[in-house]
Each structure stands twice: as C-alpha cells, then as structure tokens.
C-alpha positions as CSV (number, residue, x, y, z in Angstrom):
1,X,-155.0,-40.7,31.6
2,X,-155.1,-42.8,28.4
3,X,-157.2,-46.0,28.4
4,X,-155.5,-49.6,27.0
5,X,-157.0,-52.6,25.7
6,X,-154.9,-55.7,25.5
7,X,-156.9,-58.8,23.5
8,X,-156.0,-62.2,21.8
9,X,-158.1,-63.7,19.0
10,X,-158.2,-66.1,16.3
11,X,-158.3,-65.6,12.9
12,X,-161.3,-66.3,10.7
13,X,-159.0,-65.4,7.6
14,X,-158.3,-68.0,4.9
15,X,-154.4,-68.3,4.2
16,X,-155.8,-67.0,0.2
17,X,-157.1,-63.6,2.1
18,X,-154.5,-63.1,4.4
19,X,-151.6,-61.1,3.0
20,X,-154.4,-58.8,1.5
21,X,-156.8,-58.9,4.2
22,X,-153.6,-58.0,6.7
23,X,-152.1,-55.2,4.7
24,X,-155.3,-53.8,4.5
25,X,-156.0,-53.6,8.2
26,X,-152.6,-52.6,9.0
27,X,-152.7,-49.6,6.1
28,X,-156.9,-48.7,7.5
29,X,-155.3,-48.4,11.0
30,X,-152.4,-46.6,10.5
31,X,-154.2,-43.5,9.0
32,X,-157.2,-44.0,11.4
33,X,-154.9,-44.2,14.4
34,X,-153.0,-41.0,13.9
35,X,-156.4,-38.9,13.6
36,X,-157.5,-41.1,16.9
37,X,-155.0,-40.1,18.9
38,X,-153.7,-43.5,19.5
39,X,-150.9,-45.7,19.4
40,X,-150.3,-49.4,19.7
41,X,-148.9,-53.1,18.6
42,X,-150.6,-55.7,16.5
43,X,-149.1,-59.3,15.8
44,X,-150.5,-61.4,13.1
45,X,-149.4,-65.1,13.1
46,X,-151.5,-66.4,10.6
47,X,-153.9,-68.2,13.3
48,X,-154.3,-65.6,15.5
49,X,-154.1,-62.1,16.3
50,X,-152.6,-59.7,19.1
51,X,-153.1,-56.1,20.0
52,X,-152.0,-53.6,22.3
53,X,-154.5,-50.4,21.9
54,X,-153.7,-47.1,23.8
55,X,-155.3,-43.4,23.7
56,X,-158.3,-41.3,24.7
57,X,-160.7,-43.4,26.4
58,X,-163.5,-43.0,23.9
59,X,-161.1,-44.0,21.1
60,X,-160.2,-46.9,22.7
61,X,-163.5,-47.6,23.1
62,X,-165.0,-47.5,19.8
63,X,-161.9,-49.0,18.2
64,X,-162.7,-52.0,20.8
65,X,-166.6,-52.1,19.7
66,X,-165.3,-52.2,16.1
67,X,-162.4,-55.1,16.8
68,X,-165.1,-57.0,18.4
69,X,-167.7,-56.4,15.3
70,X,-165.4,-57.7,13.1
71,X,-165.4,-60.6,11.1
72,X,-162.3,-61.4,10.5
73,X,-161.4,-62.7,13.5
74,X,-163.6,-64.4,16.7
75,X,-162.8,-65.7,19.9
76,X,-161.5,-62.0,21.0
77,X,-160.1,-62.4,24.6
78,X,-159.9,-59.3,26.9
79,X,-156.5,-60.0,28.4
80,X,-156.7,-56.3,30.1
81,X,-158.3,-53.3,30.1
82,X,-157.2,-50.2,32.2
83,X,-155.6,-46.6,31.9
84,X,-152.4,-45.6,32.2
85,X,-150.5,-42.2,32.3
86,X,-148.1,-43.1,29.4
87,X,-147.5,-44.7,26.2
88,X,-145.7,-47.8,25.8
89,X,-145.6,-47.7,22.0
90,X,-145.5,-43.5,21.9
91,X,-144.1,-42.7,17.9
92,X,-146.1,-46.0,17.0
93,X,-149.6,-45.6,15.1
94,X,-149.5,-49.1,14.8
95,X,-146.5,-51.3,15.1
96,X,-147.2,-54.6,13.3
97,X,-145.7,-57.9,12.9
98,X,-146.0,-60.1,9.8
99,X,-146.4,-63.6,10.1
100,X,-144.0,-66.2,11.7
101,X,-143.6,-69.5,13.2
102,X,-142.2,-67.8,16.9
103,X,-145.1,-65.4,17.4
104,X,-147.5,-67.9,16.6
105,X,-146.2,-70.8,19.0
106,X,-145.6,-67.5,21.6
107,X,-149.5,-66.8,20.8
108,X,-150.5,-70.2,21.1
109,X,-148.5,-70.5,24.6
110,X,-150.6,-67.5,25.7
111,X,-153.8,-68.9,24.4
112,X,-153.6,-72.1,26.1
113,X,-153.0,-70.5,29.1
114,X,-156.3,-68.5,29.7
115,X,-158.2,-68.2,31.9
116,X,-156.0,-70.7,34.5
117,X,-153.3,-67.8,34.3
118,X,-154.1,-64.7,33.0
119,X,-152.6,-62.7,34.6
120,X,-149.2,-64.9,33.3
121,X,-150.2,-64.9,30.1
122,X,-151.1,-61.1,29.9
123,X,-147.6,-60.4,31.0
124,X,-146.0,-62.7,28.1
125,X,-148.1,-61.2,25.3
126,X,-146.8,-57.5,26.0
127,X,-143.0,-58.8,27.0
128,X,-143.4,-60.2,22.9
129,X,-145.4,-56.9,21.8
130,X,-142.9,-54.8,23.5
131,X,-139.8,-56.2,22.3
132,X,-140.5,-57.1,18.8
133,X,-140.9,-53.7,18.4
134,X,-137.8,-52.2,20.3
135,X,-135.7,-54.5,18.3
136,X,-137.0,-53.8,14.4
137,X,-139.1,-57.3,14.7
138,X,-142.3,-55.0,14.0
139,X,-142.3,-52.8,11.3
140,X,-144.6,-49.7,11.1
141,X,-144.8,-45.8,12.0
C-alpha cells in the first residue's frame, strides 16, 4: 500500500522570490522524489499552493513533516490523508504547474470552501491536479 497526502496552503513568497523560490522547490523535489520513491502534483498560483504526495508511508511522512516546517508557505490544510494501492501520477516525480489566473481562482474556490465542504472541495482540487497533468497543463518528469 502507498500512503497520500493531499494539502492546500498559502504562500508566504513575495512575487520578487517567487519564480526563484518555485523553480527551486520544483528542481529540490524532483531529484529528492525519485530517490524517495514517490510521485505526485504540485500547483503554484502565486497565492497559494497545492499538492498531491504519494509513496512509501514513511516518505510521505517525512516529506509531510518537512512541507509543514517550511516557511514558505502557512495555513497548510490536510485535505486527505490515506493509502491507496496505486499511483495516480505513476511516471511523475513531480508534475508542476506554473502560475495562472484559472488555478488560482480554482484554488481559491477550494479554499473558501473548507471546512463546510471538504469533502467537495477535496474532490475539485485532484479533478484540477489530475487533469492539468493528463492534458500537458503541468509540465515535469
């Protein structure tokens, strides 16, 4: 069984840092990701970010301890957190979307619906993780 972990935050990243800040992340956890064992989406919209995390259970977990230690972002949301027998981004170390207006209104429709429907909310935020990257909208290996 492989263990996910599905969160929302907001950015603490200055639009100066971003681009830099972002490619740095998304280079970090490409590499780290392959020797980890695990695969995943991350969406970026400039105010907030999105990621779908899935692998060995105590990967997961200390890439979870580390999202949540880290200081460029706050407000991370556990949106789910369970084990499943596949992959839903197999081939993907990290698939990543840059910055755009839709994700971020799609990410702001998601925020504003927590807590009242979660379970809603948790839905829309893979539908848009797993399409972007089925259709080329996220780029990555």
């Amino acid at each position: 069984m492989l263990a996910t972990w599905l969160y929302l935050s907001t950015s603490n990243l200055s639009d100066r840092e971003q681009v830099a800040a972002i490619d740095l992340i998304v280079a970090v956890s490409r590499r780290r990701n392959v020797d980890l064992k695990v695969t995943g989406a991350l969406i970026f919209s400039g105010s907030r970010f999105a990621q779908w995390i899935e692998g060995p259970p105590d990967n997961v977990t200390a890439l979870r301890t580390a999202i949540e230690r880290d200081t460029r972002h706050a407000n991370v949301q556990t949106l789910e957190a369970g084990k499943v027998a596949n992959r839903q981004f197999a081939g993907w170390s990290l698939a990543y979307s840059g910055q755009s207006t839709f994700v971020d209104r799609e990410l702001q429709r998601v925020d504003e619906r927590l807590p009242l429907d979660a379970g809603g909310a948790m839905r829309d935020l893979k539908l848009v993780l797993t399409e972007f990257s089925r259709t080329g909208g996220i780029k990555g290996f």
